[in-house]
C-alpha positions as CSV (number, residue, x, y, z in Angstrom):
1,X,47.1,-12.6,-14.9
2,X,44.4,-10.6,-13.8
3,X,40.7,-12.0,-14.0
4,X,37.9,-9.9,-14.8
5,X,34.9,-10.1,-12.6
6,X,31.7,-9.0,-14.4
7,X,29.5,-6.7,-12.0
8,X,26.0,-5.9,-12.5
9,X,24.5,-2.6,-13.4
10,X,25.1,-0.2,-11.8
11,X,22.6,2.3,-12.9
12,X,19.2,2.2,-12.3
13,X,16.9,0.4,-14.8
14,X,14.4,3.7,-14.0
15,X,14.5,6.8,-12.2
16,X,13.6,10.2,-11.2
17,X,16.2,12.7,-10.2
18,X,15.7,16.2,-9.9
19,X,18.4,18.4,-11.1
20,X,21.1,19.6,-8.6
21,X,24.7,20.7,-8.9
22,X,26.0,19.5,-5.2
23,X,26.0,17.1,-2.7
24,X,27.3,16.7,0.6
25,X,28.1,12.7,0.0
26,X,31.5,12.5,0.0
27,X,31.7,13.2,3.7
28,X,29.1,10.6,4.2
29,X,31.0,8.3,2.1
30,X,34.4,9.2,4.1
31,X,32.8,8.6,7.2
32,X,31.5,5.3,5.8
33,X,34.9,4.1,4.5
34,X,37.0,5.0,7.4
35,X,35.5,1.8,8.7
36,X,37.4,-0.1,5.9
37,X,33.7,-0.8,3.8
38,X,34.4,0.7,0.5
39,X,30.7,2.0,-1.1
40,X,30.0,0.4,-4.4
41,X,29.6,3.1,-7.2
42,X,25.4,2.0,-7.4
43,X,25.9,2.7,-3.5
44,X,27.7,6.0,-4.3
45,X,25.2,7.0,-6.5
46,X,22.2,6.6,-4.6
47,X,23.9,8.8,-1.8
48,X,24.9,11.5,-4.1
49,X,21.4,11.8,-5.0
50,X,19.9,11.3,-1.9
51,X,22.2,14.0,0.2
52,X,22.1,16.7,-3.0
53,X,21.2,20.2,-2.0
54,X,19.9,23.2,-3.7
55,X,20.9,26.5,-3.6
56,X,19.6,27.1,-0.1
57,X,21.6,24.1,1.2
58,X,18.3,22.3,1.8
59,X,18.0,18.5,0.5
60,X,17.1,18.3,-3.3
61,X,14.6,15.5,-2.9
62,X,12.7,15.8,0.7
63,X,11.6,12.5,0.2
64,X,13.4,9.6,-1.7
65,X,12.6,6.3,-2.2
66,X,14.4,3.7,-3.8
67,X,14.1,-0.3,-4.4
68,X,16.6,-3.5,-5.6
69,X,15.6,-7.4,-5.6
70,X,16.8,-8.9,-2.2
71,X,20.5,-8.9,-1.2
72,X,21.7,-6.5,-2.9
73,X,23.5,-4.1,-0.3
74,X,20.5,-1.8,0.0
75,X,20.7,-0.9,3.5
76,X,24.2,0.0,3.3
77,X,22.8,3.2,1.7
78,X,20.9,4.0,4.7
79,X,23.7,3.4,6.6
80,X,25.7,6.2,4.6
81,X,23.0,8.5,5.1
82,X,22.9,7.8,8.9
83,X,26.6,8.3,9.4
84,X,26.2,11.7,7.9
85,X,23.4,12.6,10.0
86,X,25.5,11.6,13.6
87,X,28.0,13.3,12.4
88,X,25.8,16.6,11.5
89,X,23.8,16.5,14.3
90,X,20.7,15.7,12.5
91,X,17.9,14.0,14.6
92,X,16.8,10.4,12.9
93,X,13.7,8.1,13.2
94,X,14.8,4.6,11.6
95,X,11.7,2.3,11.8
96,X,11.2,-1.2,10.1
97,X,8.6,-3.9,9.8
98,X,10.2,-6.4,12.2
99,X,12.0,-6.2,14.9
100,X,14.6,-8.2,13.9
101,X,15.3,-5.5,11.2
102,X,15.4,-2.7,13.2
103,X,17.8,-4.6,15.7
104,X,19.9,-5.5,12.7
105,X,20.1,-2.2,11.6
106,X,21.0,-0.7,14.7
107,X,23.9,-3.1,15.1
108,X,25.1,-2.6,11.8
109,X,25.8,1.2,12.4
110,X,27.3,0.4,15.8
111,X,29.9,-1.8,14.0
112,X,30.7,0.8,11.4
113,X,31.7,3.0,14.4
114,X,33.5,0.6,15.8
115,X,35.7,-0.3,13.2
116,X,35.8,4.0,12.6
117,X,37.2,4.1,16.3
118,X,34.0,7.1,16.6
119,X,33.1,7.5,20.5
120,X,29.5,7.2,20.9
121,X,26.9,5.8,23.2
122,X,24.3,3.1,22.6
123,X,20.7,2.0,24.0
124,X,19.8,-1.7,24.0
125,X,16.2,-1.7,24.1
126,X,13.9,-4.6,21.8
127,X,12.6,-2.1,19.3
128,X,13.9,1.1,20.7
129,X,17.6,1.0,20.2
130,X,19.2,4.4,20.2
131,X,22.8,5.7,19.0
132,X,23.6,9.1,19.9
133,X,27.2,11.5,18.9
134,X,27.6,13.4,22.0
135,X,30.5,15.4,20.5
136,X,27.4,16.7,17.6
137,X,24.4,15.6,19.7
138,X,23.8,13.3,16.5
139,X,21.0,10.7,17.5
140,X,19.5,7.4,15.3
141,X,16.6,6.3,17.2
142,X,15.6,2.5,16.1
143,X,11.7,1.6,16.2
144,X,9.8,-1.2,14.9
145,X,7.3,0.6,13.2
146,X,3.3,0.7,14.7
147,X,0.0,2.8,13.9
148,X,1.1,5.0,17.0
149,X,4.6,5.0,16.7
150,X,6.6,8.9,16.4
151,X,3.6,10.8,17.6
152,X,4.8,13.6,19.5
153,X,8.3,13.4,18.7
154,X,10.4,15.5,16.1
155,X,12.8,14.5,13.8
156,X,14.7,15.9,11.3
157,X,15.1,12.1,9.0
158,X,12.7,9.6,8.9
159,X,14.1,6.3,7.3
160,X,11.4,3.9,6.3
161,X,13.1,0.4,6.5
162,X,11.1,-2.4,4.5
163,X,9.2,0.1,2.8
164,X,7.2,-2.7,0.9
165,X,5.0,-3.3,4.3
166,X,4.3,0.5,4.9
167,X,0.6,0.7,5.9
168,X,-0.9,4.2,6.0
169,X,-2.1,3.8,9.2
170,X,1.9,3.8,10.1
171,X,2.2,6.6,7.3
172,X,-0.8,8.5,9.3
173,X,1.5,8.5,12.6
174,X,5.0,9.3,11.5
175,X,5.2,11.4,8.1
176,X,4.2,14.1,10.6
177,X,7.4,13.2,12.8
178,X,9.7,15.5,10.1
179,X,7.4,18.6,9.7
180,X,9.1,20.6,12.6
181,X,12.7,20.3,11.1
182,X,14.0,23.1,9.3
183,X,15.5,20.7,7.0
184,X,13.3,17.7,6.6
185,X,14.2,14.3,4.6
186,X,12.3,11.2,4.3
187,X,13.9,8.3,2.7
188,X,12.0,5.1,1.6
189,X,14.0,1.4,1.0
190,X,12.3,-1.7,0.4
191,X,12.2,-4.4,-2.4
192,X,9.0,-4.8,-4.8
193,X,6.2,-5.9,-2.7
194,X,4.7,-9.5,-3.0
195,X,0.9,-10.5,-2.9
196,X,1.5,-10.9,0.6
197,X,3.0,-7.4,1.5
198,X,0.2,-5.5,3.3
199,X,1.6,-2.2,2.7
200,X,0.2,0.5,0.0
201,X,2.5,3.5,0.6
202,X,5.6,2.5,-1.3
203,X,3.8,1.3,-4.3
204,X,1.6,4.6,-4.5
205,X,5.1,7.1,-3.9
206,X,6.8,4.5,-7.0
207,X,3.5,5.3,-9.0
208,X,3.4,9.4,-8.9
209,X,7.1,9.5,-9.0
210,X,7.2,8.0,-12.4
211,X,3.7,9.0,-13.9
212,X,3.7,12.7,-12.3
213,X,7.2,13.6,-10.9
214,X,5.8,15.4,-8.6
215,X,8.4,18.4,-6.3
216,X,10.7,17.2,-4.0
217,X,10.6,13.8,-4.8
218,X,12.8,10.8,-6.3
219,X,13.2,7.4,-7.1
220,X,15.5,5.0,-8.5
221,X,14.4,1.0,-9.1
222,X,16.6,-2.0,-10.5
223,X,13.5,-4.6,-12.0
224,X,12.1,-5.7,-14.9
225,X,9.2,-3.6,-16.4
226,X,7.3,-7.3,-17.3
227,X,7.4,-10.6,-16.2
228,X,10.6,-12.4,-17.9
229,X,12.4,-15.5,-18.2
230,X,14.3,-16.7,-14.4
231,X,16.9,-18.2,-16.5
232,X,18.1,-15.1,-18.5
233,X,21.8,-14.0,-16.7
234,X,21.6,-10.5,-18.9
235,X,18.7,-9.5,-17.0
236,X,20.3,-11.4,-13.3
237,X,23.3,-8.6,-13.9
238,X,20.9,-5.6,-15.4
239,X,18.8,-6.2,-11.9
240,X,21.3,-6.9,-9.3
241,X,24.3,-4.5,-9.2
242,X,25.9,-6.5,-6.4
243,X,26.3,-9.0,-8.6
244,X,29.5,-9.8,-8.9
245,X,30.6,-8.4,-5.6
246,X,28.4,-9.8,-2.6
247,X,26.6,-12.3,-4.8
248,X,27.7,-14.5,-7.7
249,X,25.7,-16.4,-10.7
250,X,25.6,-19.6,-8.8
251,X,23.9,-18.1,-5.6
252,X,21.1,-16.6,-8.0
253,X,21.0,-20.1,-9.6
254,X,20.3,-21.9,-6.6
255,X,17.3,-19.2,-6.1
256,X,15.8,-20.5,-9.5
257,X,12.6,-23.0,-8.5
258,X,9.2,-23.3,-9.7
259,X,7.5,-20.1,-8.5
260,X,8.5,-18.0,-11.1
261,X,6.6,-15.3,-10.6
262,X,8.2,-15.4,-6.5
263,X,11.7,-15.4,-8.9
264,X,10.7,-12.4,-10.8
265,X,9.8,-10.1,-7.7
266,X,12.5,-11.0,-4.8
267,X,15.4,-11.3,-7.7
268,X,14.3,-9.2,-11.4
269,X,12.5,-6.4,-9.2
270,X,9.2,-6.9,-11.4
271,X,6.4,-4.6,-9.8
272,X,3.4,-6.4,-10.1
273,X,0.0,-5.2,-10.5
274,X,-1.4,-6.9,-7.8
275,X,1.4,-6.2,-5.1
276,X,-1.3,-4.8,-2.4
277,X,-2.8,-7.0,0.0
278,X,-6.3,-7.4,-0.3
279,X,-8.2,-5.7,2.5
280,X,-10.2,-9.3,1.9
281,X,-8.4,-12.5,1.4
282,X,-9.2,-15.5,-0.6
283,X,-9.8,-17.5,2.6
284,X,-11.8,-14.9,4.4
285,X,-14.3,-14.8,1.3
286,X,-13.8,-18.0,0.2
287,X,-15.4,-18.9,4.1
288,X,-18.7,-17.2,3.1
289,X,-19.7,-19.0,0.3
290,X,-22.6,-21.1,0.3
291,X,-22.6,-24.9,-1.4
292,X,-26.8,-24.5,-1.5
293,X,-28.7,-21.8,-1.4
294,X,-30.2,-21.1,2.0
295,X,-33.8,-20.2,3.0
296,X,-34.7,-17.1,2.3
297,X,-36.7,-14.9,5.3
298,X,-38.6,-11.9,3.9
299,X,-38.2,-9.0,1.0
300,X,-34.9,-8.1,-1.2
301,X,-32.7,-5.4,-0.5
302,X,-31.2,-3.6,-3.2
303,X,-27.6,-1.7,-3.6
304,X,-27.4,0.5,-6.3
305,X,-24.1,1.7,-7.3
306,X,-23.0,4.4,-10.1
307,X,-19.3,3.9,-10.4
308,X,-16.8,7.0,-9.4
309,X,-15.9,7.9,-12.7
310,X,-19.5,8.0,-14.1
311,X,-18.6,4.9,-16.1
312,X,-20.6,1.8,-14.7
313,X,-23.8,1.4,-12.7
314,X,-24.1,-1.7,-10.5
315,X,-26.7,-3.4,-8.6
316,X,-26.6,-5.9,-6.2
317,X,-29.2,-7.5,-3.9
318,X,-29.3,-8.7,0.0
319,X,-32.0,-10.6,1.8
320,X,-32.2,-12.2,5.4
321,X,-31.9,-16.1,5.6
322,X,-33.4,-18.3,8.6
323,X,-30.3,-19.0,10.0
324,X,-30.2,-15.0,10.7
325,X,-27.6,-14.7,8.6
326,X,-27.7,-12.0,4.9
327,X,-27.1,-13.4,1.8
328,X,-25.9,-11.1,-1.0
329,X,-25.8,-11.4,-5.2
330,X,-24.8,-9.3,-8.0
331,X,-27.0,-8.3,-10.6
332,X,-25.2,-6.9,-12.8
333,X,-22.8,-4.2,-13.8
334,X,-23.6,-2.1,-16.9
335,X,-22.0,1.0,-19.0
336,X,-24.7,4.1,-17.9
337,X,-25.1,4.6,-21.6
338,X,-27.1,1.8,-21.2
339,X,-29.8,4.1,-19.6
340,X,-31.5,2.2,-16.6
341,X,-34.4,0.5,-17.5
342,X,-33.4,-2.9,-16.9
343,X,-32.6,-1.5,-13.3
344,X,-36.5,-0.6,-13.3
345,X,-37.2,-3.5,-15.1
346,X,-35.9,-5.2,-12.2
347,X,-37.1,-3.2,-9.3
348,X,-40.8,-3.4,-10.6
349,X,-40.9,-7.0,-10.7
350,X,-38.9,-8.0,-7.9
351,X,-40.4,-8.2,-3.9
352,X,-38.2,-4.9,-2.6
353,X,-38.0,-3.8,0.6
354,X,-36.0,-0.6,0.6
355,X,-33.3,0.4,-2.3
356,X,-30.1,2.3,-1.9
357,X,-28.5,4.1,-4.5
358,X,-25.2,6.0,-4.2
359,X,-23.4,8.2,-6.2
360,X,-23.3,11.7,-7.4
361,X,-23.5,11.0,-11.2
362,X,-26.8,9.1,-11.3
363,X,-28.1,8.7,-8.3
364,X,-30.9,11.8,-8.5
365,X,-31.6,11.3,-12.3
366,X,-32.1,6.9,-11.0
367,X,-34.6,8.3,-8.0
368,X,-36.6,10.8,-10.3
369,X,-37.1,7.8,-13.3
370,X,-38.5,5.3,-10.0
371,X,-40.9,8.4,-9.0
372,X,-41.9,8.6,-12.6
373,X,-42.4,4.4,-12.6
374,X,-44.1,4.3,-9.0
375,X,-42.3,2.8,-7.5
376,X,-41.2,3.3,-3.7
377,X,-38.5,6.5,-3.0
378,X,-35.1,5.1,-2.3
379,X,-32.6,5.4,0.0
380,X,-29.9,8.0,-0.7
381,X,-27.1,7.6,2.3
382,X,-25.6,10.6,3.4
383,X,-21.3,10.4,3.8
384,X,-21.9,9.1,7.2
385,X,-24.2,6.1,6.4
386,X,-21.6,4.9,3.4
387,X,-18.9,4.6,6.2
388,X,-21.3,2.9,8.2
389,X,-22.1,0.7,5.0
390,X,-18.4,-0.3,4.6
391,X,-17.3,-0.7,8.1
392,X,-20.6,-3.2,8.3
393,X,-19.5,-5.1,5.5
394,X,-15.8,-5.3,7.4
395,X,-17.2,-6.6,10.2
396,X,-19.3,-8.9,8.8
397,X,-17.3,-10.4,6.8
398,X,-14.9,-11.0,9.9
399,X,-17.5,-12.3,11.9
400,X,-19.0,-14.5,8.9
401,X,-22.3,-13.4,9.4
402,X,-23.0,-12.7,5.4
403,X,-23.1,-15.0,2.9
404,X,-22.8,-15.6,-0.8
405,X,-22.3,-18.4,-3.9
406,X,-19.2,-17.7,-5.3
407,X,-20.2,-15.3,-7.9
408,X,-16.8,-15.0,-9.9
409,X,-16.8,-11.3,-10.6
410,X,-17.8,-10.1,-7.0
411,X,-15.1,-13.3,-5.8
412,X,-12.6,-11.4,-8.4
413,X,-13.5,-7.7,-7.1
414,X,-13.8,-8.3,-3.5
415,X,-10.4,-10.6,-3.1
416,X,-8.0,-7.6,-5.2
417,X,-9.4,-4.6,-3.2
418,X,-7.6,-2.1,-1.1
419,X,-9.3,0.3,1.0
420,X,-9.5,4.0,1.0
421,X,-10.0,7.3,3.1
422,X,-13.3,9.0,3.4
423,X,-14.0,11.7,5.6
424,X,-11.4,12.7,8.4
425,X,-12.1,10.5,11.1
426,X,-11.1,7.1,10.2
427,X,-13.8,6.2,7.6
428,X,-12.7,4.1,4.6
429,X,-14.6,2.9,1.4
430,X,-12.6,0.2,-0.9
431,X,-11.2,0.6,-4.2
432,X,-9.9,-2.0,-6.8
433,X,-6.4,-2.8,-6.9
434,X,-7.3,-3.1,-11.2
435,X,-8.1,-1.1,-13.3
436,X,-10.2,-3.4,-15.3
437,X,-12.3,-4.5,-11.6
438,X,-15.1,-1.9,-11.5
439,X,-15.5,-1.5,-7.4
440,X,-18.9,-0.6,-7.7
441,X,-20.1,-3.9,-8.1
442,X,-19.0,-5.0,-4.4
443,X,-20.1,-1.2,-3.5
444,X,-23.2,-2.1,-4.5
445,X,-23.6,-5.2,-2.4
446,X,-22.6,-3.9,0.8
447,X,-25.0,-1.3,0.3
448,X,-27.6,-3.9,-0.3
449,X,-26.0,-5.6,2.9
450,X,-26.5,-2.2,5.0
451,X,-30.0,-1.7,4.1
452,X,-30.7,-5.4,4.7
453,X,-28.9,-4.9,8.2
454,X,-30.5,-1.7,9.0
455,X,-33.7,-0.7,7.5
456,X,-36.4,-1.9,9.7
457,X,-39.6,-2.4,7.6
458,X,-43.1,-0.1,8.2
459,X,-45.4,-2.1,10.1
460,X,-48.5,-2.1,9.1
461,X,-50.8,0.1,11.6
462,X,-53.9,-1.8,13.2
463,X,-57.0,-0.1,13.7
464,X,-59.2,-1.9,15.7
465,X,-63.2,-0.6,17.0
């Protein structure tokens, strides 16, 4: 009598696949089974896809990325991919995270050759293992992955290992390692990042994939859309299609504790919204805050911020305590249909020093209104000063040298941001990692910070007879 093992799905809970009518994956899956490994069908599936071509026998999807909870098999995916590139003579970039990754990986496709009885040579190098075909000139190149890493150097794969902790700094230095191929492919494999993952890459290709579907480009999950309950087995086998086969409903019920949210990412696949590491941690901010208020040296500074999408206007204030260092507060955040007289309300009867205001959607109509009040012309940074303005407020906040009292919406915007390009020469500004956390308000603070850091007050000339 035969027993029936129950599998899990095999079939992706979402995906994006462009159309295609051939694929070169049964020689990748030959080459893989000759070693005696026999590819699961979720396995075959994700290879058909990723090695379909078009009618110019160029890859289907350029770039592919895909993600399963932990355990699942995923790498032996890669591993197909890889075999059909030694065996093709396609040049390969395999970075990872760790070290110990890319060292795993590298042994695991020397084994597979092994037990294939392929001739090939090997490089033992910590974090630059090579394998190389000499009958195709076929090479895998193993790197643990850096900010530097690839430059110079021309592949015709790139395999991003651990996707989850791809930081566009690392992006900035190797998506450029493919553009010289004639044939260029990218593939992405990682699990759902945690609140602990630092990288933003895979989380922004999952999000355009499935809200744009943009060319060249595809995707295939197993997860859970929200968070759900840890002891539910249907949604163990819709989430893990090794299931069955490398992993069995006891070994997920060991995994079942009291982080349930911890449950829901590394086994259920949920994508969370707050996935991204903050560019500022709880500790780090936490560290700032005051438990009195200091002694205050001198005038206000003020940051004014009009929000990116024209929505919000923020302001926020800085001034200089005895103990040299610059205490900041939020003022508020308000809709613009508001108008802005409580922001003059506020400037008239306040001791000011200098304001900042930033932002194309109100900044000129905010400066005309203060003319029209009397009061002193503000500040308007150009695109230089506002990177200055951010990288100050990075640095101060490393070297502790602001300060605040815990306000909970600036604690709530500044611990859940993420930061963002500006310019082309390594400038960044921040951005919220919700939708419902309007940035402007901590914008508005580090420009208060800036001006308080900065802008050296008129002294007042002495005429003496």
């Amino acid at each position: 009598m035969t027993i029936q093992v129950r599998l899990g799905n095999q079939h992706p809970t979402q995906s994006v696949i462009l159309p295609y009518t051939d694929s070169k994956y049964r020689q990748a899956i030959d080459h893989y089974e000759a070693s005696g490994r026999k590819a699961q069908e979720w396995q075959l599936e994700l290879a058909k896809h990723i090695l379909a071509v078009n009618s110019d026998n160029l890859w289907t999807h350029t770039k592919f990325g895909y993600s399963l909870p932990r355990r699942n098999g995923k790498n032996e995916v890669v591993v197909i991919r890889e075999l059909y590139a030694l065996f093709d003579g396609e040049q390969v970039l395999h970075t990872a995270h760790r070290t110990t990754t890319s060292h795993s990986s590298w042994e695991r496709l020397m084994s597979i050759l092994d037990k294939s009885h392929v001739q090939y040579e090997s490089l033992k190098a910590v974090g630059r293992e090579r394998i190389e075909l000499p009958s195709t000139g076929g090479r895998v190149e193993f790197r643990t992955r850096t900010s530097t890493g690839g430059l110079g150097e021309g592949f015709d794969l790139l395999v991003v290992d651990e996707a989850q902790e791809y930081t566009t700094d690392q992006e900035s230095a190797l998506k450029y390692v493919v553009s010289d191929s004639k044939n260029p492919q990218t593939v992405f494999c990682g699990t759902p990042p945690t609140p602990l993952s630092s990288g933003t890459v895979f989380v922004s290709m999952r999000n355009r994939a499935l809200e744009q579907h943009p060319d060249n480009v595809g995707w295939a999950e197993w997860g859970v859309e929200d968070e759900s309950d840890v002891n539910d087995r249907e949604l163990w086998y819709l989430c893990n299609p090794s299931l069955g086969t490398i992993m069995t409903e006891r070994s997920i019920q060991d995994e079942v504790g009291p982080d349930k949210i911890d449950f829901n990412i590394q086994r259920l696949g949920l994508w969370i919204k707050y996935n991204q590491k903050s560019a500022i941690s709880e500790n780090e901010w936490n560290a700032l805050k005051v438990h009195c208020l200091p002694v205050f040296h001198g005038k206000v500074f003020v940051g004014i911020k009009y929000g990116n999408d024209g929505t919000n206007v923020s302001m926020s204030v800085a001034v200089r305590t005895l103990s040299r260092r610059i205490f900041v507060e939020a003022i508020d955040c308000r809709s613009v249909r508001e108008g802005d007289h409580w922001i003059i309300n506020f400037l008239k009867h306040a001791d000011v020093a200098a304001v900042v205001i930033d932002g194309a959607s109100g900044q000129n109509l905010l400066a005309k209104d203060m003319k029209d009040f009397g009061l002193k012309e503000p500040i308007l940074p150009t695109v230089k000063e506002i990177i200055s303005a951010n990288a100050g407020w990075e640095q101060a906040i490393y070297q502790q040298t602001v300060r605040h009292n815990g306000q909970p919406s600036l604690t709530a915007v500044a611990t859940n941001c993420a930061k963002r390009n500006i310019g082309s020469n390594g400038g960044f500004g921040y951005k919220s990692q919700f939708d419902d956390m309007d940035i402007s308000l901590m914008d508005s603070a580090l420009l208060a910070h800036w001006a308080c850091s900065n802008v050296k007050p008129k002294k007042k000339q002495i005429v003496r007879y």
